[in-house]
N, C-alpha and C positions, 0 to 999 in steps of 0.2 A: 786874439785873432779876429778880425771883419768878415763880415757875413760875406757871402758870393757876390759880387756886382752884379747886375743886370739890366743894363738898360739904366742905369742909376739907380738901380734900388737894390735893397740888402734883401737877401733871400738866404733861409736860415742854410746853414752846413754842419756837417757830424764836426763836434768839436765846440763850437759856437755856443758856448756858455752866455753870453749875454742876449743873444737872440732866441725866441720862439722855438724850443725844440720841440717837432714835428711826435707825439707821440704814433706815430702811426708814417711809417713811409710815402706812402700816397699819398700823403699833405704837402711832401716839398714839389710833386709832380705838378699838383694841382696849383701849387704857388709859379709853377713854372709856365703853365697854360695859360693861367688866368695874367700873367707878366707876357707873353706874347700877345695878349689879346689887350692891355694898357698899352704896349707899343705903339699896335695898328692904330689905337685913338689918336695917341699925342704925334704919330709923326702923319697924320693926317693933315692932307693937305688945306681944307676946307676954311676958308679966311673964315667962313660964316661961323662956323664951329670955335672960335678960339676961347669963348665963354667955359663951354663944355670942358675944353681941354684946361683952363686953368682951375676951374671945380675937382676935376679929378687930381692934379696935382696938388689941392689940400688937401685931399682927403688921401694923399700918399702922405703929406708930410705930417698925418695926423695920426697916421697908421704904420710908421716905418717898422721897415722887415714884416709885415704884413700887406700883402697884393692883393690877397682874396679878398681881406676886410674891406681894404679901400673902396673897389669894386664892388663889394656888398654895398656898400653907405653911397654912393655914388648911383649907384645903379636904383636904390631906396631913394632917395631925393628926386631921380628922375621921375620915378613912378608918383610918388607923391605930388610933384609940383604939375603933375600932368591931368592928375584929378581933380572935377569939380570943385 
């Protein structure tokens, strides 16, 4: 069985033996938050932006069935490439 869709990405489900299961409930919540919060980036309008938006689509596809992680490592490279 395939993880949940969302937005094109797999987010784990009770069942989902191949995906991440969530020891603790609140993890698939916060997979769900933090996947609305990857939406508002990528369907952002912003031409200037489209660097960003393809950064973070590797680090989906680096990360699949993990949103939060991507998001971590994304949001770590920004910090990073922002410092001295």
């Amino acid at each position: 069985m395939a993880g949940t869709p969302f937005f094109g990405l797999e987010l784990y489900r009770p069942g989902d033996s191949h995906l991440y299961s969530p020891a603790d409930p609140e993890l698939l919540l916060l997979q769900v938050q933090v996947t609305e919060i990857i939406r508002s980036v990528l369907e952002a309008g912003d031409p200037g932006k489209e660097d960003v938006r393809a950064r973070l689509r590797a680090h989906l596809a680096r990360n699949p069935g993990h949103p939060e992680l991507a998001l971590l490592a994304h949001l770590q490279e920004r910090h990073s490439a922002s410092q001295p």
